[in-house]
C-alpha positions in Angstrom: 75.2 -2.5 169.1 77.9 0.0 167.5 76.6 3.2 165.9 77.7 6.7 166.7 73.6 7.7 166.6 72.7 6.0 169.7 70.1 8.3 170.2 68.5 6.7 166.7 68.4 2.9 168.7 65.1 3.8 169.9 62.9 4.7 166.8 64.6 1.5 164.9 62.3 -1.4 164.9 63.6 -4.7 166.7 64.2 -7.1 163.7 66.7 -4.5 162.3 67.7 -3.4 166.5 68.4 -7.2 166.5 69.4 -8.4 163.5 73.6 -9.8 163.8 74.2 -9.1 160.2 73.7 -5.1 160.6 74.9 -4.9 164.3 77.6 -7.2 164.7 78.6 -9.2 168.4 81.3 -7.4 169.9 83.4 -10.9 169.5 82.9 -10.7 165.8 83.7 -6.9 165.7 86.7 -7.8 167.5 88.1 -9.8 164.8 86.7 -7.1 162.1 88.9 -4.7 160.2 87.5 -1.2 160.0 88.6 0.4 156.3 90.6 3.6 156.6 89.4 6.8 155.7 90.7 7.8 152.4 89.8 11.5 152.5 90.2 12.9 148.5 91.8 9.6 147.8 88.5 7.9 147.5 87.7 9.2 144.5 90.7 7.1 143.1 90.0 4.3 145.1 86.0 4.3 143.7 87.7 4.5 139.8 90.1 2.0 140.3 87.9 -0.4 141.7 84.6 0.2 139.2 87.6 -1.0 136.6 88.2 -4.3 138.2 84.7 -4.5 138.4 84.0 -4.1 135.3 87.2 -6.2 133.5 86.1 -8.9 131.7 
């Protein structure tokens, strides 16, 4: 498991503790990218991307 509240492992129940979609395998999260923290360019980031969204 990855999570920087490891002291929140216990009170979660063991089909979430357990489930690979929500805590990857470390070989998987290996090959994962982790996004880059935009700081106050996320606001643009959000905008921008609602429009592609919403293009028709």
């Amino acid at each position: 498991m990855f999570c920087p509240n490891t002291g929140s492992y216990p009170l979660l129940g063991p089909d979430l503790r357990d489930n690979p979609a929500v805590f990857l395998s470390p070989e998987l999260r290996a090959k994962s990218e982790i996004p880059a923290d935009l700081g106050a360019a996320n606001a643009l980031y959000v905008r921008i991307w609602d429009e592609i969204k919403a293009a028709k």
